[in-house]
N, C-alpha and C positions, 0 to 999 in steps of 0.2 A: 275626451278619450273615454270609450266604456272599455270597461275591467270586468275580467270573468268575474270578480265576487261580487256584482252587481253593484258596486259604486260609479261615478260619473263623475269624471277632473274636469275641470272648466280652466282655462287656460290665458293668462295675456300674453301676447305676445310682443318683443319691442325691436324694434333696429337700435344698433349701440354701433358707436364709431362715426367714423368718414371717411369720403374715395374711398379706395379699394379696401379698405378696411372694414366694410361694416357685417355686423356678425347677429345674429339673431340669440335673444335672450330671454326664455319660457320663464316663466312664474306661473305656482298654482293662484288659481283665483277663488274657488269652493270647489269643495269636495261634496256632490249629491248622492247621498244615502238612505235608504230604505224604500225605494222606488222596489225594489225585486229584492230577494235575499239571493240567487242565482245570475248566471250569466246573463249580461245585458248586450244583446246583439246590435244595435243602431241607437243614433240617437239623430235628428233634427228641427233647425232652428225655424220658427213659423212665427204666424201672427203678426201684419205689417213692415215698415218697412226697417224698422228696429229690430224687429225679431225679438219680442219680446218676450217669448215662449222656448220652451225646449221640449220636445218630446222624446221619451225613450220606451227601449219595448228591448222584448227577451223571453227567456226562454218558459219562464213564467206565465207567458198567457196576457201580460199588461201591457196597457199602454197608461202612461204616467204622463204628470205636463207638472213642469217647474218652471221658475223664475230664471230667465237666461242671466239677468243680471245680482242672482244670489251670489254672496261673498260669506267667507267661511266655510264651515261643516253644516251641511242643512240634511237634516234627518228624516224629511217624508217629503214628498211632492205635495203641491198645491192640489191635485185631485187625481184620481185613476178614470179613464176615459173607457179601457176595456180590460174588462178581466177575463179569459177563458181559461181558466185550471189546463183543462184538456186539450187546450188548442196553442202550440206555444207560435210567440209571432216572431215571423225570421224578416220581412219586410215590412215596411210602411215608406209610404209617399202623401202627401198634402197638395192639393189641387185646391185656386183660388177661380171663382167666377166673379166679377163685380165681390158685394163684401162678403159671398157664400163661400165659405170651403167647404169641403169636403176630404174624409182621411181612408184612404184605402188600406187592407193591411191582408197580408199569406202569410201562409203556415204550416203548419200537419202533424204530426203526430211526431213524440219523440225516438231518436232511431233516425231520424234524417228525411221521414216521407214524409220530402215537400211537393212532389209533382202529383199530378191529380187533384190535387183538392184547392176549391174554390177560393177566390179572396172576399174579406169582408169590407163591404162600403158603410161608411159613417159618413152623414150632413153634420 
């Protein structure tokens, strides 16, 4: 779950019960913090077939990569992939060829102008 204050809930989920009874029960798993000190718009799970990775991005201009399977409070990400101050990112997608991905990501200016303007490709 991304939260406007720029934190990331990471979540287990369980089935409880039987037959017609079974009912779904969240628990936090770690709370991801200091990725952005602002709104965190998207987050997605990449990096084989575990998904080992999480990426998040916002209104910040970054794109961050953390441990999907962090537990507790974790207070910075593993590394920041893109920073543009001036460019905040409203999208990202992950394209895999063979073991090459590649990260696409749009944006624009704050104020909402997102059409018009380019997206950036990352190998």
């Amino acid at each position: 779950t991304c939260i406007a204050s720029g934190r990331v809930i990471l979540w287990y989920l369980q089935n409880v019960g039987t037959g017609n009874s079974i009912s779904l029960r969240p628990s936090v798993v770690s709370i991801l913090d200091g990725g952005s000190g602002r709104q965190v718009f998207g987050a997605k799970y990449c990096r084989g077939k575990n998904e080992d990775l999480l990426l998040t991005w916002g209104i910040e201009g970054k794109v961050s990569v953390w441990d999907s399977y962090s537990v507790g409070e974790v207070m910075s990400p593993i590394c920041t992939l893109i920073s543009h101050t001036e460019y905040p990112i409203f999208a990202l997608d992950v394209t895999q060829a063979g073991a090459k991905q590649s990260i696409a990501v749009g944006g624009g200016k704050e104020g909402g102008l997102f059409l018009g303007v380019p997206a950036y490709l990352y190998d």
